[in-house]
mmJSON file of the N, C-alpha and C atoms, coordinates in Angstrom:
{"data_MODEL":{"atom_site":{
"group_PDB":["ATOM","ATOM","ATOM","ATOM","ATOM","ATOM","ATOM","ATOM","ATOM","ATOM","ATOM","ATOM","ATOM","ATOM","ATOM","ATOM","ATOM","ATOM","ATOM","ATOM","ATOM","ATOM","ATOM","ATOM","ATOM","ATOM","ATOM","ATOM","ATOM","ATOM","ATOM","ATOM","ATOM","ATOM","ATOM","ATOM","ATOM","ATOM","ATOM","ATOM","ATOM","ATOM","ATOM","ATOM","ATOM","ATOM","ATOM","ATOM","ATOM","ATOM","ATOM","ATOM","ATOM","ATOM","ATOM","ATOM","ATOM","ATOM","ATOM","ATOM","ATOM","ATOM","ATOM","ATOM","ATOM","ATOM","ATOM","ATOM","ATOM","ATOM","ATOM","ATOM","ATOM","ATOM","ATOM","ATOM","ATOM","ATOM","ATOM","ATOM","ATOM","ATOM","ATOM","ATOM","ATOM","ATOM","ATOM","ATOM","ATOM","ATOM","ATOM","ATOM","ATOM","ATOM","ATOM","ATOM","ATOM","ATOM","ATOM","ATOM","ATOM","ATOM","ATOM","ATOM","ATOM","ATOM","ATOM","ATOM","ATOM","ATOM","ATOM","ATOM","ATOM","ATOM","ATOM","ATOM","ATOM","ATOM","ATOM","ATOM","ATOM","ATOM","ATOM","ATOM","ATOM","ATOM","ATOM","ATOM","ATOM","ATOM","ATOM","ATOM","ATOM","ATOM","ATOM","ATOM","ATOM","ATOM","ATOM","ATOM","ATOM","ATOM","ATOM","ATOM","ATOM","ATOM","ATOM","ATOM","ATOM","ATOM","ATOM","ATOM","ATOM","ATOM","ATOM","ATOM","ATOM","ATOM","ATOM","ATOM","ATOM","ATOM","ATOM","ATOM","ATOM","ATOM","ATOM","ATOM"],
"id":[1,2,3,4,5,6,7,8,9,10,11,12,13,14,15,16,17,18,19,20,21,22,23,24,25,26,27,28,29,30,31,32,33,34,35,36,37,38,39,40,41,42,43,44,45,46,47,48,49,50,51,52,53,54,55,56,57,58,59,60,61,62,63,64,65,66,67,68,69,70,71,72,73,74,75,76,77,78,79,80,81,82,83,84,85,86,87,88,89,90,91,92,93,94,95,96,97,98,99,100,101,102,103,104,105,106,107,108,109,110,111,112,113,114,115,116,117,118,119,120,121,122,123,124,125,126,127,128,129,130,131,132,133,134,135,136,137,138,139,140,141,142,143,144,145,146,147,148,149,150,151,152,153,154,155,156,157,158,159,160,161,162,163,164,165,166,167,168],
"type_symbol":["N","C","C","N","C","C","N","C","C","N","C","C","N","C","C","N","C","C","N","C","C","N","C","C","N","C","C","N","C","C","N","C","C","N","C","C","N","C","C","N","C","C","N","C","C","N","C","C","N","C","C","N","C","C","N","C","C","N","C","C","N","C","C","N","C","C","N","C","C","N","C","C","N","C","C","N","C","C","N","C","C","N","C","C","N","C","C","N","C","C","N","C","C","N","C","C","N","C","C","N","C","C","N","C","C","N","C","C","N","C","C","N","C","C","N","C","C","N","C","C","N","C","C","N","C","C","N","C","C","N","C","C","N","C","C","N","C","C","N","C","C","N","C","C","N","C","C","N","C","C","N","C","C","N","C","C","N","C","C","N","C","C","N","C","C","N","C","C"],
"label_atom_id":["N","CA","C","N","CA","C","N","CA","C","N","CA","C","N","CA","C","N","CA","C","N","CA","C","N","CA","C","N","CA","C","N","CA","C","N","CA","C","N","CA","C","N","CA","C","N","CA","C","N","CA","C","N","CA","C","N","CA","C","N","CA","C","N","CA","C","N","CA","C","N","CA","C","N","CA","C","N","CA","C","N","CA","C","N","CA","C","N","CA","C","N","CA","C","N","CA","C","N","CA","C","N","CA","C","N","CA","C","N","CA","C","N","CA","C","N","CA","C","N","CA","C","N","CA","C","N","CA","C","N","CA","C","N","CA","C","N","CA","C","N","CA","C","N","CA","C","N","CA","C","N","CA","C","N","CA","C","N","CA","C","N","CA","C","N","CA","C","N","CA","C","N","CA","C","N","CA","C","N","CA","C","N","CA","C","N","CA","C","N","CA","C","N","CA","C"],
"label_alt_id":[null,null,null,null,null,null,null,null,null,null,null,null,null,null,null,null,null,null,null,null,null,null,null,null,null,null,null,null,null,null,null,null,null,null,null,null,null,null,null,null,null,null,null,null,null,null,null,null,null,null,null,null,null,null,null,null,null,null,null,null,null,null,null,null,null,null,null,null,null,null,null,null,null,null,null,null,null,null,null,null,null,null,null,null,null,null,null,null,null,null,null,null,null,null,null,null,null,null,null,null,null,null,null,null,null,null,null,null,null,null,null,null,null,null,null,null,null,null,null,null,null,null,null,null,null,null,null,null,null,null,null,null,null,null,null,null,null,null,null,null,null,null,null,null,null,null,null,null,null,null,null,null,null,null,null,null,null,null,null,null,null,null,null,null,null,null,null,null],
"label_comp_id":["UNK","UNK","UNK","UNK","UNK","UNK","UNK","UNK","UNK","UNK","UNK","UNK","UNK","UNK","UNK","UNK","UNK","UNK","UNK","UNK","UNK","UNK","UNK","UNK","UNK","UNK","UNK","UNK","UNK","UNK","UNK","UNK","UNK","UNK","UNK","UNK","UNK","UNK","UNK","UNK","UNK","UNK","UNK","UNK","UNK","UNK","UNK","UNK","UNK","UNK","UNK","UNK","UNK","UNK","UNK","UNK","UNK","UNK","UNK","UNK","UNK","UNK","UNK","UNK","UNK","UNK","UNK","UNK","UNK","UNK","UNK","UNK","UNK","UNK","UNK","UNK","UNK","UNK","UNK","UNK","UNK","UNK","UNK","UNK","UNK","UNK","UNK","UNK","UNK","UNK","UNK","UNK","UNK","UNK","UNK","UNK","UNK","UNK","UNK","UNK","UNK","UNK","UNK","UNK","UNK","UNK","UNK","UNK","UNK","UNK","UNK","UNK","UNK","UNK","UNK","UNK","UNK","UNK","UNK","UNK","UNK","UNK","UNK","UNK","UNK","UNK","UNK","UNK","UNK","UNK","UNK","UNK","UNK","UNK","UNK","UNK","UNK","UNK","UNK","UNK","UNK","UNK","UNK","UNK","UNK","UNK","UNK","UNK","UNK","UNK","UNK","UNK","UNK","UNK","UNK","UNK","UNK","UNK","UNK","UNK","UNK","UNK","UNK","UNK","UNK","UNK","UNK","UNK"],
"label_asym_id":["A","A","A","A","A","A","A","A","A","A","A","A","A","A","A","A","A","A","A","A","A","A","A","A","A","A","A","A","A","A","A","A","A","A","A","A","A","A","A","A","A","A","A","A","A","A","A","A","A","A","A","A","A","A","A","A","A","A","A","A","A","A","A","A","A","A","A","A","A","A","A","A","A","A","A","A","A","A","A","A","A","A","A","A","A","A","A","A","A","A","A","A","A","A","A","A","A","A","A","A","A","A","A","A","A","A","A","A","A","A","A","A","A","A","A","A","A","A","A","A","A","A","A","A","A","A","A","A","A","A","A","A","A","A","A","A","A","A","A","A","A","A","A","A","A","A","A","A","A","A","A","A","A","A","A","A","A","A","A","A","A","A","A","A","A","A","A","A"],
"label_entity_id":["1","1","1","1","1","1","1","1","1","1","1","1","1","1","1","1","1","1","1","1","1","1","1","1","1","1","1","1","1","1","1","1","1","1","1","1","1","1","1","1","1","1","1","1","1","1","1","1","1","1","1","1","1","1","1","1","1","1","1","1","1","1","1","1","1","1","1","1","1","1","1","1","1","1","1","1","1","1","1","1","1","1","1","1","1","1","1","1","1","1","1","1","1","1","1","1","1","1","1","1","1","1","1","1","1","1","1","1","1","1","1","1","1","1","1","1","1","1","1","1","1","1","1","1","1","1","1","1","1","1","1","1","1","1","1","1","1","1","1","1","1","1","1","1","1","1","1","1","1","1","1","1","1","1","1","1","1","1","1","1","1","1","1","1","1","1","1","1"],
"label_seq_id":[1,1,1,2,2,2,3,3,3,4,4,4,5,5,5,6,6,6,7,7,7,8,8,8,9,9,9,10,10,10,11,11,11,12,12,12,13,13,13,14,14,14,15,15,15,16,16,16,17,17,17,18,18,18,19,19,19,20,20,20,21,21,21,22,22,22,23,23,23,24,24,24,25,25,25,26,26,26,27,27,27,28,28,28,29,29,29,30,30,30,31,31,31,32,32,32,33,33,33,34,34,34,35,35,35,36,36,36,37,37,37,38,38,38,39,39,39,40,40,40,41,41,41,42,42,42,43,43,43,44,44,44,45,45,45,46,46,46,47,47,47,48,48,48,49,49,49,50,50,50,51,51,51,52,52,52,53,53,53,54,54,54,55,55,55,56,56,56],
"pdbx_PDB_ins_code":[null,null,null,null,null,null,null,null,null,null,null,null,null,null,null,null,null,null,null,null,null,null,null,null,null,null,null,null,null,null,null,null,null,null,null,null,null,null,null,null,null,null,null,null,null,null,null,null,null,null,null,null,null,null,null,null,null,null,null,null,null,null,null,null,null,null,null,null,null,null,null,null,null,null,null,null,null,null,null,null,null,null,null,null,null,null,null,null,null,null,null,null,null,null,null,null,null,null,null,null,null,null,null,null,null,null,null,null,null,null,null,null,null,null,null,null,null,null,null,null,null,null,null,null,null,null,null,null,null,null,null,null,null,null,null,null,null,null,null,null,null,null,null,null,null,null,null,null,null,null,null,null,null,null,null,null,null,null,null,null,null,null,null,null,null,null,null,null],
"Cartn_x":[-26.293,-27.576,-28.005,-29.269,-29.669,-29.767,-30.367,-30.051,-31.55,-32.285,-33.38,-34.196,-33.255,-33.655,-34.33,-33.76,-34.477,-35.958,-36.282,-37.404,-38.468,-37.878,-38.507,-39.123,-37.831,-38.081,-40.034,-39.46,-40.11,-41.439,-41.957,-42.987,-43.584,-42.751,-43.428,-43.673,-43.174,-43.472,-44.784,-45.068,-46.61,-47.588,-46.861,-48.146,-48.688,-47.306,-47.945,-48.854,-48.315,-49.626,-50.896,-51.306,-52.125,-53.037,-52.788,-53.132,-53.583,-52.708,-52.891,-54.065,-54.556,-55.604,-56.688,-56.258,-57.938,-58.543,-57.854,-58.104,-58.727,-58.447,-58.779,-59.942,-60.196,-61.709,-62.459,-62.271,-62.819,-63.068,-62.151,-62.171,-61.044,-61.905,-61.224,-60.832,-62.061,-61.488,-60.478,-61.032,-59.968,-58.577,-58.48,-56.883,-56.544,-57.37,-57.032,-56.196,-56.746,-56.515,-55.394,-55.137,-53.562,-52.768,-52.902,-51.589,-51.633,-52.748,-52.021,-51.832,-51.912,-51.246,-49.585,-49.111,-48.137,-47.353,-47.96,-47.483,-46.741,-47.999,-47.347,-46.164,-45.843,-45.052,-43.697,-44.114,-42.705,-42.913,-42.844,-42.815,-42.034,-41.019,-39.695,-39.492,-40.333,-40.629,-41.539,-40.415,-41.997,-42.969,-43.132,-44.366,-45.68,-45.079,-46.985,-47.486,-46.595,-47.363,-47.787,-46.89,-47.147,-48.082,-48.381,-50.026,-51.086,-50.969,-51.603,-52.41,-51.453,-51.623,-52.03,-52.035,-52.709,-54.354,-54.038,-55.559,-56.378,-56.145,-56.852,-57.046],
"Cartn_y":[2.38,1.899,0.69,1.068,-0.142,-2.151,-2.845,-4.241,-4.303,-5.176,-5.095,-6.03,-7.088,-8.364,-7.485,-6.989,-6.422,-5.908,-5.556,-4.617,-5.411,-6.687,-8.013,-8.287,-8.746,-9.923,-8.948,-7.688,-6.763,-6.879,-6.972,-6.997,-8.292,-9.395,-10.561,-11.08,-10.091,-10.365,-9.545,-8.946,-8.095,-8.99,-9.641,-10.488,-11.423,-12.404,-12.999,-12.511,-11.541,-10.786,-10.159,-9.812,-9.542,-10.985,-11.784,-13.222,-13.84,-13.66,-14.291,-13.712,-12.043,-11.598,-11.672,-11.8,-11.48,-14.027,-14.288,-15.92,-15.558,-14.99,-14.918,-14.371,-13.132,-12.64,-12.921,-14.451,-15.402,-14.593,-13.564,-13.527,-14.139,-15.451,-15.939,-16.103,-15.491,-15.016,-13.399,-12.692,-11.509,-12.33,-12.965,-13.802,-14.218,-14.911,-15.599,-14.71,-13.726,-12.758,-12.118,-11.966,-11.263,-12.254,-13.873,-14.308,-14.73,-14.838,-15.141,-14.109,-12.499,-11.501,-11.826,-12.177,-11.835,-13.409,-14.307,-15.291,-14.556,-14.118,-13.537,-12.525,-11.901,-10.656,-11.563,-12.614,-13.344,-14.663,-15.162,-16.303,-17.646,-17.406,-17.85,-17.812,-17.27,-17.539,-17.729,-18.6,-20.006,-19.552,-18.237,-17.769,-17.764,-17.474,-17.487,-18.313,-19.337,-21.127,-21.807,-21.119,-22.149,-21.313,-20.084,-19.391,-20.02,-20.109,-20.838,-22.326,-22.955,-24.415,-24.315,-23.332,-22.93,-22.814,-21.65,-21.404,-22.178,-23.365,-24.422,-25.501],
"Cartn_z":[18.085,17.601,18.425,18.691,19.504,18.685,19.451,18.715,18.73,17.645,17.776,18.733,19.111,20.059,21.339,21.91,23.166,22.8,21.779,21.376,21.356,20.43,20.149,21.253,22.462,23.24,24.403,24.118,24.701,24.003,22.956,22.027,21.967,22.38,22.719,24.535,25.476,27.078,26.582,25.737,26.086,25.687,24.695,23.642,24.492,25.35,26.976,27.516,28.262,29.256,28.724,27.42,26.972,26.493,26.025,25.886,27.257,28.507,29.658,30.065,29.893,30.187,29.223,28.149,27.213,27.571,27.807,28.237,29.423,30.77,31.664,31.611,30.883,30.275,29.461,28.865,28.33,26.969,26.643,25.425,24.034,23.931,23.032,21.713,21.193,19.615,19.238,19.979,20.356,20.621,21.344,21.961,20.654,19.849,18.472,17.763,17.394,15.854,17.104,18.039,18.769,18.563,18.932,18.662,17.245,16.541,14.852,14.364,14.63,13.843,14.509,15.394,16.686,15.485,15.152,14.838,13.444,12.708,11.34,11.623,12.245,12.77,13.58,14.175,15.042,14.7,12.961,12.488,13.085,13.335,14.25,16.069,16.7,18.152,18.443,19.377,19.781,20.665,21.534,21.933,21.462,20.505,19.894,19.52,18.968,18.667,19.775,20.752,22.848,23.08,22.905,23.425,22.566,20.884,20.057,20.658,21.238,21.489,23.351,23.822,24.936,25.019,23.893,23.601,22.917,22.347,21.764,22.579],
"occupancy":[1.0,1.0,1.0,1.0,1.0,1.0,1.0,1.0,1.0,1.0,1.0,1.0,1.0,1.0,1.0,1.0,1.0,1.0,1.0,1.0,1.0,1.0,1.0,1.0,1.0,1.0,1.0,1.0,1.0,1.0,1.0,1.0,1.0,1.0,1.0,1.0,1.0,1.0,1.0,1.0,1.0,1.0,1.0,1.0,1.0,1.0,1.0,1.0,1.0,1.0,1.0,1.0,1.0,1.0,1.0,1.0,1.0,1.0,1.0,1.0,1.0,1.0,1.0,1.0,1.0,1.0,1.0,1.0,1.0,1.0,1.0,1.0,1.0,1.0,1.0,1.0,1.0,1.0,1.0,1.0,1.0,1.0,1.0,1.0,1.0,1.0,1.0,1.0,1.0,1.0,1.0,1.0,1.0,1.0,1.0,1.0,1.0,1.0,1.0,1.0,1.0,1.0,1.0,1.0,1.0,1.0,1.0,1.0,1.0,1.0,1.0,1.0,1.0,1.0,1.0,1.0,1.0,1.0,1.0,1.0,1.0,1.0,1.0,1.0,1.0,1.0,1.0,1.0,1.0,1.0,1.0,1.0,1.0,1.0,1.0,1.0,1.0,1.0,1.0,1.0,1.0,1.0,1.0,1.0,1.0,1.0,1.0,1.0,1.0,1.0,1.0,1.0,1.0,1.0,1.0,1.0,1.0,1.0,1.0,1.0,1.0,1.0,1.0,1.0,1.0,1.0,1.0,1.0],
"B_iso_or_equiv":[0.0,0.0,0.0,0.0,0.0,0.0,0.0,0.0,0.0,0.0,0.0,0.0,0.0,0.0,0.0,0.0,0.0,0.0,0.0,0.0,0.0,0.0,0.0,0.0,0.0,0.0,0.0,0.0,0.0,0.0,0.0,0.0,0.0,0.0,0.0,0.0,0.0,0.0,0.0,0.0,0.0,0.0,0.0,0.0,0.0,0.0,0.0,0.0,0.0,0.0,0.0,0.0,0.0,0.0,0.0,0.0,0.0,0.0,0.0,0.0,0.0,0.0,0.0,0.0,0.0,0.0,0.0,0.0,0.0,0.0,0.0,0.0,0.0,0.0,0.0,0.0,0.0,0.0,0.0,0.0,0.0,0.0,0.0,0.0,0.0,0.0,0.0,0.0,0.0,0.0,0.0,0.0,0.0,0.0,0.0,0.0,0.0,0.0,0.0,0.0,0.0,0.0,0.0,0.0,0.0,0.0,0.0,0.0,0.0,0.0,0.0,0.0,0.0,0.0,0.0,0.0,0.0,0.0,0.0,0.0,0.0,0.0,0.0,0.0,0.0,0.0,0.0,0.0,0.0,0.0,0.0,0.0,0.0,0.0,0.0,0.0,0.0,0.0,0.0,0.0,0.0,0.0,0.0,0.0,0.0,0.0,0.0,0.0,0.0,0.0,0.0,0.0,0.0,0.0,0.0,0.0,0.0,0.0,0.0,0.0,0.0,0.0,0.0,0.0,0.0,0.0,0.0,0.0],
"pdbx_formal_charge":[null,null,null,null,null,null,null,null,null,null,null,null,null,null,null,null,null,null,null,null,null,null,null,null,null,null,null,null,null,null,null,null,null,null,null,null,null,null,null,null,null,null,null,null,null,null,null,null,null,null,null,null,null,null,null,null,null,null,null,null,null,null,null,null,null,null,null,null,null,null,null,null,null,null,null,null,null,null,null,null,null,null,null,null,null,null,null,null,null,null,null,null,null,null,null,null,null,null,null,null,null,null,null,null,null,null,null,null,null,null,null,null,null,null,null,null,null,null,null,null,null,null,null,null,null,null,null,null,null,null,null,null,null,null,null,null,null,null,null,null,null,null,null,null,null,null,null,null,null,null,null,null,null,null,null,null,null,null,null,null,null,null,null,null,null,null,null,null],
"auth_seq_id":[1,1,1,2,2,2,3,3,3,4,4,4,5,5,5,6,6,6,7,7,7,8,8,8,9,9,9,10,10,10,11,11,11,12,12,12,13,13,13,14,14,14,15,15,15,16,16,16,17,17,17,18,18,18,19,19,19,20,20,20,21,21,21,22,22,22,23,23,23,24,24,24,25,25,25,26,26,26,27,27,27,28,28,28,29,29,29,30,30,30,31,31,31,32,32,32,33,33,33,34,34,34,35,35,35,36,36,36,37,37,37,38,38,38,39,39,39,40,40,40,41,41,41,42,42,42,43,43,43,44,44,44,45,45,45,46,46,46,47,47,47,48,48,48,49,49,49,50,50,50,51,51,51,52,52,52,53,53,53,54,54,54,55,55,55,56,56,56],
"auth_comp_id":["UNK","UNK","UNK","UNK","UNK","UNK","UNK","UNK","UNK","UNK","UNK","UNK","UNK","UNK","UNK","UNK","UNK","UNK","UNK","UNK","UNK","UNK","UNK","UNK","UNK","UNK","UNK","UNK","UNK","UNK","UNK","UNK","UNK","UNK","UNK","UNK","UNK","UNK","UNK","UNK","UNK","UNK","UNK","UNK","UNK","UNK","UNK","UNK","UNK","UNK","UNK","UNK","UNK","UNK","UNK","UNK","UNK","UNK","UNK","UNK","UNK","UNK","UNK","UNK","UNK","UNK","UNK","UNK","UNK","UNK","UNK","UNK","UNK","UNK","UNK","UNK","UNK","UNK","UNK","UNK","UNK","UNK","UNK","UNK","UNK","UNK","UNK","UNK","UNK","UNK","UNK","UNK","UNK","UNK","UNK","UNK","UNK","UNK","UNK","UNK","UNK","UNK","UNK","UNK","UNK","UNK","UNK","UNK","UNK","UNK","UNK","UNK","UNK","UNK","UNK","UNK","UNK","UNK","UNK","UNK","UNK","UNK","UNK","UNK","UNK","UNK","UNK","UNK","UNK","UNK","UNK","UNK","UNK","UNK","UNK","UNK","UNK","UNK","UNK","UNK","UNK","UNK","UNK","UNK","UNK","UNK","UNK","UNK","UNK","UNK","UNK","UNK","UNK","UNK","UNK","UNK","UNK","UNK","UNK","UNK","UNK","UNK","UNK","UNK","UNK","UNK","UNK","UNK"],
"auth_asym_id":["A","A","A","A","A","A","A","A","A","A","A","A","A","A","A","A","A","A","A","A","A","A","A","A","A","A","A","A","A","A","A","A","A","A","A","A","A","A","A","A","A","A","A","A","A","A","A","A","A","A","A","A","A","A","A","A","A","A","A","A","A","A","A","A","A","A","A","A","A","A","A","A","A","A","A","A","A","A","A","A","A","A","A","A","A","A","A","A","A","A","A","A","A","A","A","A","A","A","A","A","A","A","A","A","A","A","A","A","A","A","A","A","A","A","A","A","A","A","A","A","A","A","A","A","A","A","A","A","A","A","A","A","A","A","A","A","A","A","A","A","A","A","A","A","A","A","A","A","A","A","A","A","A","A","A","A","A","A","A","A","A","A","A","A","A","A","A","A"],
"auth_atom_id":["N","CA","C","N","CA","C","N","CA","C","N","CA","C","N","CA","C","N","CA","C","N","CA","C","N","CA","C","N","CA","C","N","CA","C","N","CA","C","N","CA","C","N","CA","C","N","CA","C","N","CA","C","N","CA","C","N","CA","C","N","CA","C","N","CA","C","N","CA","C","N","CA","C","N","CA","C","N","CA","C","N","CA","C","N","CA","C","N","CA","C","N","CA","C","N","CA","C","N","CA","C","N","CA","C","N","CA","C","N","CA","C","N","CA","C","N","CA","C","N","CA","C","N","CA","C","N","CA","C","N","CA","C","N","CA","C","N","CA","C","N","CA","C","N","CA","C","N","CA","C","N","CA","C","N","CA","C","N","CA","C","N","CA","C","N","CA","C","N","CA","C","N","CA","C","N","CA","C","N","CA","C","N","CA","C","N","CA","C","N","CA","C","N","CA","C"],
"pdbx_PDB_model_num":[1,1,1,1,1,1,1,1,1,1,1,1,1,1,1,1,1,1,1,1,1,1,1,1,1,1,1,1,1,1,1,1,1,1,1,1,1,1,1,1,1,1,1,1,1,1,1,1,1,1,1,1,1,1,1,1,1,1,1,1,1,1,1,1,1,1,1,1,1,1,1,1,1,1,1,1,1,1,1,1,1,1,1,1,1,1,1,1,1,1,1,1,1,1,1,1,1,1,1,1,1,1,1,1,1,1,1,1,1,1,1,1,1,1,1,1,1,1,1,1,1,1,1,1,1,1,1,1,1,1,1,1,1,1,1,1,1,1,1,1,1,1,1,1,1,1,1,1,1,1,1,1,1,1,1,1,1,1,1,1,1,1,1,1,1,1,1,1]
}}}
């Protein structure tokens, strides 16, 4: 059985690059509601609070 960390760590390198691009396409409320669903879903890694505090 697999471990679920890899799946994770995998589900949050996307949330990066999807964030890095919807900023770059100056779409910023779209970026919003991705990393605060991403926040509710990965309460405990710090990605999404450091994209959070990026995007503000």
């Amino acid at each position: 059985m697999k471990s679920a960390a890899p799946i994770q760590q995998q589900k949050l390198t996307k949330l990066c690059r999807d964030a890095k691009l919807l900023i770059e396409e100056e779409k910023y409320e779209e970026c919003k509601r991705l990393i605060s669903n991403a926040m509710g879903t990965f309460p405990h890694a710090p990605q999404p609070h450091n994209l959070m505090g990026i995007l503000l």
